[in-house]
Structures are given as C-alpha cells and as structure tokens.
C-alpha positions in Angstrom: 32.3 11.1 3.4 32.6 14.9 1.6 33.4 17.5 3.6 31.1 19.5 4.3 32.7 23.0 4.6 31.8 24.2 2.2 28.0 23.7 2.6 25.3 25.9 3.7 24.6 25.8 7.3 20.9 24.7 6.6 22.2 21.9 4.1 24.7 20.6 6.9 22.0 20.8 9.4 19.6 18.3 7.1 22.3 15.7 6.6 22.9 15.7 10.3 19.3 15.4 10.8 19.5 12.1 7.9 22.2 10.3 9.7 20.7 10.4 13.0 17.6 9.2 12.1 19.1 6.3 9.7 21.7 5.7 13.1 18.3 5.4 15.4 16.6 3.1 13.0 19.9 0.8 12.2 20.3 0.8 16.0 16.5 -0.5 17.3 16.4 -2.8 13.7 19.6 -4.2 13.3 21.3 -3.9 16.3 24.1 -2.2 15.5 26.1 -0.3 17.7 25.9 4.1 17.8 28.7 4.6 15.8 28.4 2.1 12.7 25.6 1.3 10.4 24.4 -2.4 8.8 25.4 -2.6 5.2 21.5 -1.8 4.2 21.5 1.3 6.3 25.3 2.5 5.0 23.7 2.2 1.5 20.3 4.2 2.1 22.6 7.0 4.0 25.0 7.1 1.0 21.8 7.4 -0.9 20.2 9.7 0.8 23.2 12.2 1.2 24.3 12.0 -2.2 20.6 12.9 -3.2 20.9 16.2 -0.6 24.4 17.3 -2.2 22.4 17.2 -5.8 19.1 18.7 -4.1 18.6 21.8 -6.6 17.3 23.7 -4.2 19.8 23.9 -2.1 19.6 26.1 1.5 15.9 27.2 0.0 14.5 23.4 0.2 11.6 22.5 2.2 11.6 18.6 3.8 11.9 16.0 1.0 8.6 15.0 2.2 7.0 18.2 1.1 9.1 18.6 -2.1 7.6 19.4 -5.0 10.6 17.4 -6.5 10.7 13.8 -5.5 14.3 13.0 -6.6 14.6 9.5 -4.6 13.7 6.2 -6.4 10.4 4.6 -5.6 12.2 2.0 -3.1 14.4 4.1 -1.8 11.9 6.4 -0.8 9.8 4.1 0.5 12.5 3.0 2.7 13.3 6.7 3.6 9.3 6.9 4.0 9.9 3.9 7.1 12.7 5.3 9.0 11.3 8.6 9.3 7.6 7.0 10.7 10.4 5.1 12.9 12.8 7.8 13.3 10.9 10.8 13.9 8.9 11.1 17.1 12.0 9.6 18.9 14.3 12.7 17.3 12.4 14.4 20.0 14.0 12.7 23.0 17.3 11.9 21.6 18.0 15.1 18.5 15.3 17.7 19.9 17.2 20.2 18.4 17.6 18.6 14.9 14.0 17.6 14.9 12.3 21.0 15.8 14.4 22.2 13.1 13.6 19.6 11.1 9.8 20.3 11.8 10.2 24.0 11.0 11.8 23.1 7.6 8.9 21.1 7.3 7.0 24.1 7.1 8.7 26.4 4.2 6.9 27.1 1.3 8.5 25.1 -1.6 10.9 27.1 -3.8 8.7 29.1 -6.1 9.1 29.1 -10.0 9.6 25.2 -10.1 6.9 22.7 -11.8 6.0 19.7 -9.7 8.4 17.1 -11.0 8.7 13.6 -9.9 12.1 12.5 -11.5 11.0 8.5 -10.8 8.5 9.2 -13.8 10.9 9.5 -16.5 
C-alpha cells in the first residue's frame, strides 16, 4: 500500500472510510477474517484506492456517489454501488465516526468550474 503521508487529511480520511466498508462486506460475504480481504475484495480496494489517489479533485471532492466525475468502470462501480447499500447503514454501529463524516462529505457542493464528465463514456 502507498503511504499516505503525504495526503490530505480529508483524502486519508475517505480511504479509511473505503477499506472499512470493503472489510465489513468481505467479512459478512465471504467470510474472511477482520484483518484480510478475499481476492475479489483485495482487487475492488486496489481499485478503488488507486481511483481516490487520481481523484482530481482532491481534498475539495464530494462522495463518489455525488460526483459530477464518475471515474470507476461500469462494473466496478456497480460493485462499489453493492457494498456501500451493504456497507453503509452498518458504518454507523461499527465506523460512526467515519460514516458521519462520510455523510457530511456527502453533502459538499461538487467542485465548481468542472463539466459533468463520465470517463466510462469514452
């Protein structure tokens, strides 16, 4: 994994937030024990946190949910789209902390002076 050091507070906070909820789902749907991930779920996080590093929007980004960017493939996003309907209401009890600020980012205006752009198009 990169070190994360040298990453905005708000961007280490979001891939926190991404690996608990892909470690909650792995756990209830494959069985896999806290600490490790099933080869699926090790490829979605890879996925998903290489996706975050590139995000251009950086510490100003909403959730990828409200982006006005869509930067993950179709499946992947789909499967991102699963965990979090999975993932999400049990944050709460087990990441309260995480998902309130996860709800809040929710809430920020997208970063203005960017066209809606859906890179899956191209």
């Amino acid at each position: 994994m990169p070190q994360t050091d040298n990453m905005h507070p708000r961007m280490q906070r979001e891939r926190k937030t991404i690996q608990a909820m892909i470690g909650l789902f792995c756990q209830h749907h494959h069985g896999e024990r806290k600490e490790t991930l099933c080869n699926e779920c090790q490829e979605l996080q890879e996925y998903a946190l290489l996706r975050l590093r590139h995000c251009p929007f950086q510490e100003g980004k909403t959730s990828c949910g409200n982006c006005l960017r869509h930067c993950y493939k179709p499946d992947m996003r789909d499967r991102v789209r699963n965990l979090m309907r999975f993932s999400g209401p049990k944050m709460l009890w087990v990441h309260p902390i995480l998902a309130i600020f996860h709800l809040f980012d929710g809430l920020r205006k997208s970063p203005k002076g960017r066209k809606k752009y859906n890179v899956d198009s191209k």
